[in-house]
N, C-alpha and C positions, 0 to 999 in steps of 0.2 A: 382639181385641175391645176396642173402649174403656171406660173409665171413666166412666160417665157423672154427673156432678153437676148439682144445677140453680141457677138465676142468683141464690142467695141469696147475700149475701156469707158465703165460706166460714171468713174470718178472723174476722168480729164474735164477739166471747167469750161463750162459753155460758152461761146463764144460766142455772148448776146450782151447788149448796149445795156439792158437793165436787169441783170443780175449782179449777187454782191459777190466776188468773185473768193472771197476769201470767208465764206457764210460757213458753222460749224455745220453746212450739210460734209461742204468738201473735205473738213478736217476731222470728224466724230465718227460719223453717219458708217453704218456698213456697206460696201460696196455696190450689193445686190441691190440697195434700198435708193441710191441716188440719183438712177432714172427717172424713178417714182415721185420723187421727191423734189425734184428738178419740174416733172409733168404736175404737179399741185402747186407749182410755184413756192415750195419752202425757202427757195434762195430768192424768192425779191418777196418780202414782206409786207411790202407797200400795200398792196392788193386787199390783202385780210386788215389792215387797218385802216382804208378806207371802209371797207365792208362795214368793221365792228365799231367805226362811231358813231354810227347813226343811230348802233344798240343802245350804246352806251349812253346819251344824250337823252334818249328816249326814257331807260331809265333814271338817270340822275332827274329830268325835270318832271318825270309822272311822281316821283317821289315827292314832292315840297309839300303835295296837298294830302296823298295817300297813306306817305307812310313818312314821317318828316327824318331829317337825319339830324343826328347829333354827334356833334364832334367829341370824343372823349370818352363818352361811354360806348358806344358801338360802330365807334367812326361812321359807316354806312353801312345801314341795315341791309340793303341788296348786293354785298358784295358777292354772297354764293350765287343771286343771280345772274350777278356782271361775270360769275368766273363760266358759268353754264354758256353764256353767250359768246366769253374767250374763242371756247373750247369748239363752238359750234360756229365761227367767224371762221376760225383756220380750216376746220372739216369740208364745208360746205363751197369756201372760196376754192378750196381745192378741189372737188365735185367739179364746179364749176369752171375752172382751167380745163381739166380735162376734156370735157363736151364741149369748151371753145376748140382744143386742139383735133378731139377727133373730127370734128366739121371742117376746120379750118386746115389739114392736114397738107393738102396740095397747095393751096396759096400760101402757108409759110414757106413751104420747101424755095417757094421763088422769092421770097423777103430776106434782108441778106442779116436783117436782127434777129431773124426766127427763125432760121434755117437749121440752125442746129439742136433746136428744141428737141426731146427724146424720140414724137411718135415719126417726124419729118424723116429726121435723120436716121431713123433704122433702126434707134438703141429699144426701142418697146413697139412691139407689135400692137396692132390691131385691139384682138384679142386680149391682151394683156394688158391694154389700156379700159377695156369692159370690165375687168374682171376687179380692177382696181377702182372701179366708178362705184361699183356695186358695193364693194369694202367702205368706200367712203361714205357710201351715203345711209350705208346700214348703221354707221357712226352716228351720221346726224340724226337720222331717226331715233334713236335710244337718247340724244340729248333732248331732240325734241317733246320724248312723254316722257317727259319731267315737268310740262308746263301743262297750264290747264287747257280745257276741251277749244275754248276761245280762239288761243293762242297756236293751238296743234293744226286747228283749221285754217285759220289766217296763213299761218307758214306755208302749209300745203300747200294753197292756191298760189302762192308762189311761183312753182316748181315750172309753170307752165313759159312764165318771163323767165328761167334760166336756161332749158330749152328752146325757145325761138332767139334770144339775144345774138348767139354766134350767126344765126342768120340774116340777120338785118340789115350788116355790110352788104349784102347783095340786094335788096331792094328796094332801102331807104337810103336820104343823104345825109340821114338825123340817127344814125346807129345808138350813136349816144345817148338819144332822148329813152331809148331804151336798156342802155344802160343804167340810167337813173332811176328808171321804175323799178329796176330788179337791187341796187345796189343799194337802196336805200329803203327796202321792204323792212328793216332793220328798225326805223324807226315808226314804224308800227308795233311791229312783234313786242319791242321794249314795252311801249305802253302795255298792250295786252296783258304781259304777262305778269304786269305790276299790279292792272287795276280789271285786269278779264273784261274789257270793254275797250272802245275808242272815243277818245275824244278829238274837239278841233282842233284842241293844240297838237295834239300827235299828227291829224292831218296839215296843219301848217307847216311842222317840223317835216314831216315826208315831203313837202313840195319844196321847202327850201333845200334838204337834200338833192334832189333830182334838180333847182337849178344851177348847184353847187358841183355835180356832178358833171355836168353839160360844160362848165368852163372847166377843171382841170380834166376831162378826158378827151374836149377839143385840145389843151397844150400838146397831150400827150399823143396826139394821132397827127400832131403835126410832124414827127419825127419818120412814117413812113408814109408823106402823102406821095412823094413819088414813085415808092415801089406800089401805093396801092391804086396809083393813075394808072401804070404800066401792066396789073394785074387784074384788075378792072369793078375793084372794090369801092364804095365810097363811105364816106365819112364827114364830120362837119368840118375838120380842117380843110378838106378840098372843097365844099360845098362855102364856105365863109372864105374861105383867102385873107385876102390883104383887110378885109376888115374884121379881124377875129378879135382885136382888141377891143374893137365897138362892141364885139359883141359880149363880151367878157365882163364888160362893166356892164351891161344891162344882168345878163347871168347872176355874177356877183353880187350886184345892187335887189336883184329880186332875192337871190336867197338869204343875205341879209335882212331884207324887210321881215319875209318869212320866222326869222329865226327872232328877229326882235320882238315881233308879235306874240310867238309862242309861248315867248318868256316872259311879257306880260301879262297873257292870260291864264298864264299857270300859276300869277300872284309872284314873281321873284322878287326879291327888291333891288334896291340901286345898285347893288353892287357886280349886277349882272351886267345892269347895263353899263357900267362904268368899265369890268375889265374888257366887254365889247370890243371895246376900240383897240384891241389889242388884234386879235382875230380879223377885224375890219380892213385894218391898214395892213396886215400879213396878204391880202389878198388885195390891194390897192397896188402893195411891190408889186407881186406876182405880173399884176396887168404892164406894169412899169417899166418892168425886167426882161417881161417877154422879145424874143427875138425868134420869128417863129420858122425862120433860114439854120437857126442853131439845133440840133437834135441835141447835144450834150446839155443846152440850157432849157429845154424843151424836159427833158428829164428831171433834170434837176428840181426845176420850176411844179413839175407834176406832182414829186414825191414829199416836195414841202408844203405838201396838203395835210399829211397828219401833222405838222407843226399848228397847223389849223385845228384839226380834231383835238388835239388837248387843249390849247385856246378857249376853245370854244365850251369843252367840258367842263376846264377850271373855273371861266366866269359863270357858269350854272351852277358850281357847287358855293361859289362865293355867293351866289341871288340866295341862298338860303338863309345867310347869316348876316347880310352888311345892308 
């Protein structure tokens, strides 16, 4: 059955607050593909790299006891599994855009950042947004049985927090707290698939995720708490207000604690906790900077969360050796 699009031009750049407006979707990409490509969120990256560090983390610190790495001779033993997780970050967050948009199709139409998104604005039908769910997730599924039985299950149950997510704007005022259960399932799957089992550290690492998640995706829902007052969505920036900074360093400060835990139960040594305070005070700014009237600083603020993510991965590969 075909793809159907209609005769909008499907290459003219979208005229949304957080895409990169100059992404090689708009300059490489073949025409017919940058609807599609635009509805998986290819052009804001942000998304999949929040997704894929909770993998990644996951792996690097399941590894110290399971499978130790060595600089020199094999750099890191799990890169083929860090590149299976790449590959399944971008697939799956793109899944995932999808069934936030077709749920969410009529309330972006009235958001003046998402309105011109592909399913809103007309450029892909209905139909044609199923038909490419299905493409995407026949993706993930083929990376997924590459890992063990453990890890195939774990993921699966999954599937159920990426389906209800897009609906939680409408019943809760904590959407986000649900964002964080699904966005950061990531550091589970990592461990599994390194050591076919879970440990506490992997459960610590997953709660500091989710409070890490809960501060930059309150920044980032700061930027339409008024169209989504006017629409009649909620979320924790309208639900927190004027004390979202309080709340931020609580967030912060828990996923912190979380994360320094983890690192000590997984055996790391000082050097983890040394480059720490790197990642630490990255999110000390963030609280500092915050202006949550600014949508342009709201953004900014959001997307310099994977400056976090590497942070935070390079002082775990440094706990190995220092």
């Amino acid at each position: 059955m075909p793809i159907e699009t209609s005769n909008h031009n499907p290459k003219a750049p979208p005229k949304t607050t957080d895409a990169l407006q100059n992404h090689w979707i708009y300059r490489a990409a073949p025409s017919f593909s940058v609807p599609y490509l635009q509805l998986m969120r290819a052009d804001r990256p942000i998304g999949t790299w929040l997704l894929l560090w909770p993998c990644l983390w996951s792996i690097a610190l399941a590894s110290h006891n399971n499978a130790p790495v060595f600089w020199g001779e094999s750099l890191i033993p799990q890169i083929p599994l860090m590149i299976l997780f790449c590959i399944g970050a971008f697939v799956m967050r793109g899944a995932g855009c999808v069934i936030n948009d077709l749920a969410d199709k009529d309330f972006d139409a009235k958001v003046e950042r998402t309105k011109n998104r592909p399913l809103p604005s007309g450029r892909i039908s209905t139909t044609a947004a199923v038909i490419f769910l299905l493409f995407l997730c026949s993706i993930g599924l083929l990376i997924l049985l590459q890992f063990n039985d453990f890890t195939v299950k774990l993921c699966l149950s999954s599937v159920i927090l990426i389906i209800i997510y897009p609906f939680m704007k409408r019943i809760t005022n904590y959407p986000q707290l649900i964002l964080g259960f699904t966005f950061n399932w990531g550091a589970l799957a990592g461990w599994a698939a390194l050591t076919g089992e879970l440990s506490f550290q992997a459960l610590l690492l997953y709660l500091g995720g989710i409070f890490w998640t809960l501060g930059y995706d309150t920044i980032y829902a700061h930027q339409d708490k008024e169209d989504d007052l006017k629409i009649g969505v909620k979320s924790t920036a309208l639900t927190l207000g004027h004390n979202t900074k309080k709340w931020l360093v609580f967030f912060y400060s828990s996923a912190g604690l979380c994360f320094l835990f983890s690192g000590y139960l997984s055996g790391l040594k000082m050097g983890f906790f040394a480059l720490m305070s790197l990642p630490f005070y990255h999110l000390i700014y963030q609280i500092k900077s915050l202006d949550t009237d600014d949508s342009k600083m709201c953004l900014r603020l959001f997307k310099s969360n994977h400056h976090f993510g590497i942070l935070f991965f390079m002082a775990i590969i440094l706990g190995h050796y220092f």
